[in-house]
C-alpha positions as CSV (number, residue, x, y, z in Angstrom):
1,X,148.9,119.9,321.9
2,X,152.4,120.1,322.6
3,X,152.6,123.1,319.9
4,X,149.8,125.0,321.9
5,X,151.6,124.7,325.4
6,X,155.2,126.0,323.7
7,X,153.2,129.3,322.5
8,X,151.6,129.5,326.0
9,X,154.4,129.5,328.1
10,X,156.2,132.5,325.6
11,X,152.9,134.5,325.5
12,X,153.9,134.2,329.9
13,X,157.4,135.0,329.4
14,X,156.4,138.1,327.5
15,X,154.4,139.4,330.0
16,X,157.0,138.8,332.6
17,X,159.6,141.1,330.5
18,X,156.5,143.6,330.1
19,X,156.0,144.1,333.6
20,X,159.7,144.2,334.3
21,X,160.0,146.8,331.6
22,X,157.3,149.1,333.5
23,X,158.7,148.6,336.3
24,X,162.0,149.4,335.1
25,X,160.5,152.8,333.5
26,X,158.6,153.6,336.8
27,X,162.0,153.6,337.8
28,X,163.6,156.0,335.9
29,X,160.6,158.3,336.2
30,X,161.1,157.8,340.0
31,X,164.7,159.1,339.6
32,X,163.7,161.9,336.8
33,X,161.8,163.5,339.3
34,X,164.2,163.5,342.2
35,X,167.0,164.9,339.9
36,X,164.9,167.4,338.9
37,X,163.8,168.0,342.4
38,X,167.7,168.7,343.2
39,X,168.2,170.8,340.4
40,X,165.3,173.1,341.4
41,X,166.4,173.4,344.9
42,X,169.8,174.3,343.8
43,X,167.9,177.0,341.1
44,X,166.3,178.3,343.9
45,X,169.4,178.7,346.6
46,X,171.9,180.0,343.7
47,X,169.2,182.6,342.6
48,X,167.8,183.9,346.1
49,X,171.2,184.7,347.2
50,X,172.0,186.9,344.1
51,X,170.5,190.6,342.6
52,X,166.8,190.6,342.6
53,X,166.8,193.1,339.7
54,X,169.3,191.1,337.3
55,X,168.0,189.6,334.6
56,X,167.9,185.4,334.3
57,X,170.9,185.2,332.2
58,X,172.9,187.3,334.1
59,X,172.1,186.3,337.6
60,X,173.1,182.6,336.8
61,X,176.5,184.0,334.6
62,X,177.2,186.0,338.5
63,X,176.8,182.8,340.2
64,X,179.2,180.9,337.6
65,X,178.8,177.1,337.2
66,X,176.7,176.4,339.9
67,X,174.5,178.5,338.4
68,X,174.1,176.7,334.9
69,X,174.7,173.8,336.6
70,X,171.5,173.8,338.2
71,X,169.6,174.8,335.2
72,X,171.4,171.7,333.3
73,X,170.6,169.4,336.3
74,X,166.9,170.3,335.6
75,X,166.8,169.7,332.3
76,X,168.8,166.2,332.7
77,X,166.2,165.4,335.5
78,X,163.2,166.0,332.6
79,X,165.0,164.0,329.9
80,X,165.1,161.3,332.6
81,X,161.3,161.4,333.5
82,X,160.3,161.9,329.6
83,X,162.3,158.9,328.5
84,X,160.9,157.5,331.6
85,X,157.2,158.0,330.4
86,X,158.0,157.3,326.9
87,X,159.3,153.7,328.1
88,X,156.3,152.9,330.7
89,X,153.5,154.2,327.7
90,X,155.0,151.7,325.3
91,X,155.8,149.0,328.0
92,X,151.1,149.4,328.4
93,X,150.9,149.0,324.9
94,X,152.9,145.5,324.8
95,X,151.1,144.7,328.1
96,X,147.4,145.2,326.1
97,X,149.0,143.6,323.0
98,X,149.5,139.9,324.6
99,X,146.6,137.7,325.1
């Protein structure tokens, strides 16, 4: 008896980190996006206020680092939300695991 109550109360502690986890990736998704978010506002600002007719590459080059600055702001914003994802998905798949 004593064996079955032991295995109980770790299958419930399991399921407490598992929630935490997914919360904790709902999180970083949360702050993916809003990085992202900031990083396409400043795309937008440092590429309305240069030459229409310029190509991509060399309309952020004419607006130096803010320029690629932005565009690596995005991208850190997306690795954020896909590691983000990646953790919440496998944080379901523990959750469905446990009795």
């Amino acid at each position: 008896m004593q064996h079955d109550q032991s295995q109980h109360s770790i299958g419930q502690l399991d399921k407490v980190e598992t929630k935490g986890s997914s919360k904790q990736a709902g999180n970083t998704i949360l702050w993916g996006l809003i990085i992202s978010m900031v990083g396409i506002v400043i795309y937008f600002f440092v590429m309305s206020r240069g030459d229409q007719q310029a190509d991509l590459l060399s309309a952020l080059n004419a607006n130096g680092a803010i320029g690629l600055g932005a565009v690596m702001i995005i991208f850190v914003g997306l690795g954020l939300w896909f590691a983000g994802s990646m953790e919440y998905l496998d944080a379901l798949g523990d959750e469905g695991q446990h009795p």
